[in-house]
N, C-alpha and C positions, 0 to 999 in steps of 0.2 A: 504494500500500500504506500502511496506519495503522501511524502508529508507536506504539509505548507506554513508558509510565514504572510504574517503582513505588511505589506509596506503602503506606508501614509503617503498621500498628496494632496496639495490643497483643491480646496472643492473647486477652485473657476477653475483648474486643469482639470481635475475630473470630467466639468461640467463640458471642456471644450474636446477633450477626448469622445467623452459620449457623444457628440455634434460629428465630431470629424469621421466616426465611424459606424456611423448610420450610411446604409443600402454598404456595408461592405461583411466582410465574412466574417470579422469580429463580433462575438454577441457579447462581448463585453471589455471596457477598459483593462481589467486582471489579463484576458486574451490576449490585447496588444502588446500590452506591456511585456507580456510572457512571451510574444514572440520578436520583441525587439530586444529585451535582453538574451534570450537566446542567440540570436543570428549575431550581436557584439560578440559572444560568447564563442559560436562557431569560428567564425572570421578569428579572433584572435589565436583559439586552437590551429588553425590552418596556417594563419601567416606568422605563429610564433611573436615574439616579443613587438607591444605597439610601440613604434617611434613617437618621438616626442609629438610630433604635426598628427597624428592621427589621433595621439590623443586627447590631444588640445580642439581634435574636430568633434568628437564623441562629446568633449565637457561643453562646447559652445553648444551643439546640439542639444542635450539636457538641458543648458541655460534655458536655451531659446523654450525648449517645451515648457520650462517650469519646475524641471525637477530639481534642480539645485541654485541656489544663491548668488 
């Protein structure tokens, strides 16, 4: 059996998650999220250590969505 954790975001990302992912194959925010950390996750398995620019693109990325500060 999978176990799970929670991870918080603030409700207007929620709320614009929920938005962005109507008519698509997400039926829910947890989804997305699960499959975008995932695919970071593959990619870094695959191309080994992230250089600096790649991951200053992932942190801007997160800014931009909300997840971090």
């Amino acid at each position: 059996m999978t176990e799970y954790t929670t991870v918080s975001i603030p409700k207007d990302l929620a709320d614009r998650v929920e938005e962005t992912i109507e008519g698509t194959s997400f039926s829910s925010t947890s989804d997305l999220v699960r499959f975008l950390l995932r695919s970071i996750v593959i990619q870094h398995q695959q191309e080994g250590e992230l250089t600096e620019a790649e991951f200053e693109e992932i942190t801007s990325q997160l800014r931009d969505l909300g997840y971090i500060d």
